[in-house]
C-alpha positions in Angstrom: 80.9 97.2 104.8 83.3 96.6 108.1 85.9 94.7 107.7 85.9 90.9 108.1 87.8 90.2 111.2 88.2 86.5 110.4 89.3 86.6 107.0 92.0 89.0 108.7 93.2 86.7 111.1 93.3 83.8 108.8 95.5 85.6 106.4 98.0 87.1 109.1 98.2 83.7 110.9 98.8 81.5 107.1 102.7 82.4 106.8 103.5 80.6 110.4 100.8 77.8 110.3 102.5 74.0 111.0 102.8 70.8 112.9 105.1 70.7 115.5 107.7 72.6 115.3 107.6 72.0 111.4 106.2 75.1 109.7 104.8 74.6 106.2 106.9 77.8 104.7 110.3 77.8 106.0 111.2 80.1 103.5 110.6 83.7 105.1 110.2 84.9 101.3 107.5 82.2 100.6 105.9 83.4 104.2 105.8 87.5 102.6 104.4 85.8 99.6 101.3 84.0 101.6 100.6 86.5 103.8 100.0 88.6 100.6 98.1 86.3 98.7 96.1 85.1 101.4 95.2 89.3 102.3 94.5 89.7 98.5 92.2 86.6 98.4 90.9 86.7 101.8 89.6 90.0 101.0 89.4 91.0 104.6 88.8 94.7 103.9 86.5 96.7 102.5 89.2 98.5 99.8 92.9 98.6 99.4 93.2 94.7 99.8 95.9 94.8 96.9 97.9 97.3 98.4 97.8 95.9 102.2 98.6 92.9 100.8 101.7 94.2 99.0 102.8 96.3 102.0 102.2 93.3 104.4 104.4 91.1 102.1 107.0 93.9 102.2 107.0 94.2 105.7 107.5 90.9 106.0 110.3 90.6 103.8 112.3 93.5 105.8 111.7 91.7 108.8 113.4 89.0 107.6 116.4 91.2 106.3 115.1 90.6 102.7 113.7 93.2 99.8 112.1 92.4 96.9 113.6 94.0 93.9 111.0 94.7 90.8 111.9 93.2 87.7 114.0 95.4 85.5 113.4 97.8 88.2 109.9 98.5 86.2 107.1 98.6 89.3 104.7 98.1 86.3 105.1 94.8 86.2 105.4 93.4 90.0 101.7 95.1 90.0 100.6 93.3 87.0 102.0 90.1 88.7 99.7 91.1 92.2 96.8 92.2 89.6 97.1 88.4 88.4 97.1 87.1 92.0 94.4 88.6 92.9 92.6 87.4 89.6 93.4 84.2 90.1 95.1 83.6 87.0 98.5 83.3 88.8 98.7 80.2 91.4 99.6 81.0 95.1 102.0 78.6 94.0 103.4 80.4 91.7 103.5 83.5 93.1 105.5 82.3 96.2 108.4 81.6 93.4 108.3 84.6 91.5 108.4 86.0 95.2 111.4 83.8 95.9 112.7 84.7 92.8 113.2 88.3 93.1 114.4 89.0 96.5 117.3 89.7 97.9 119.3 90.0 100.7 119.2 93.5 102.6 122.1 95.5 101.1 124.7 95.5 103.5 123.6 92.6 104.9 124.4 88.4 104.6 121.8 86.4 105.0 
């Protein structure tokens, strides 16, 4: 199965949709967070949608100076919380806040 070029674009392009000069996630943690979701649900590739998802949203974070730190430092559950994502029993919604929730400004750095 080749990958679904579309579906790609779409979900690389969600974070920095908008009107104007108005973007519809300001927040670049709630930008990670779509870009994720939208890989994970898109479903662009063939396997390993989870995972680029997760590594897209990371990227995107340390672009942005941020990290995301795992709750009680257990990775355990930040992939139960992407398992739920992509099973669509936690809301995009949602997930952009528990995104937003746990990160955190580069150490070293004042954001």
């Amino acid at each position: 199965m080749a990958a679904k070029l579309d579906a790609a674009e779409s979900a690389l392009a969600a974070p920095f949709m908008g009107f104007g000069d108005t973007l519809f996630y300001p927040d670049p943690a709630q930008r990670a967070a779509i870009v994720c979701s939208r890989i994970i649900r898109n479903h662009p590739l063939p396997d390993g949608n989870k995972r680029t998802g997760y590594l897209c949203m990371r990227l995107q974070l340390e672009g942005a100076d941020l990290t995301l730190e795992h709750p009680d430092g257990d990775q355990d559950k930040t992939a139960d919380v992407i398992e739920a994502l992509a099973a669509r029993t936690l809301s995009e919604e949602d997930f952009a806040e528990w995104v937003k929730e746990k990160t955190r400004p580069t150490r070293g750095r004042v954001v």
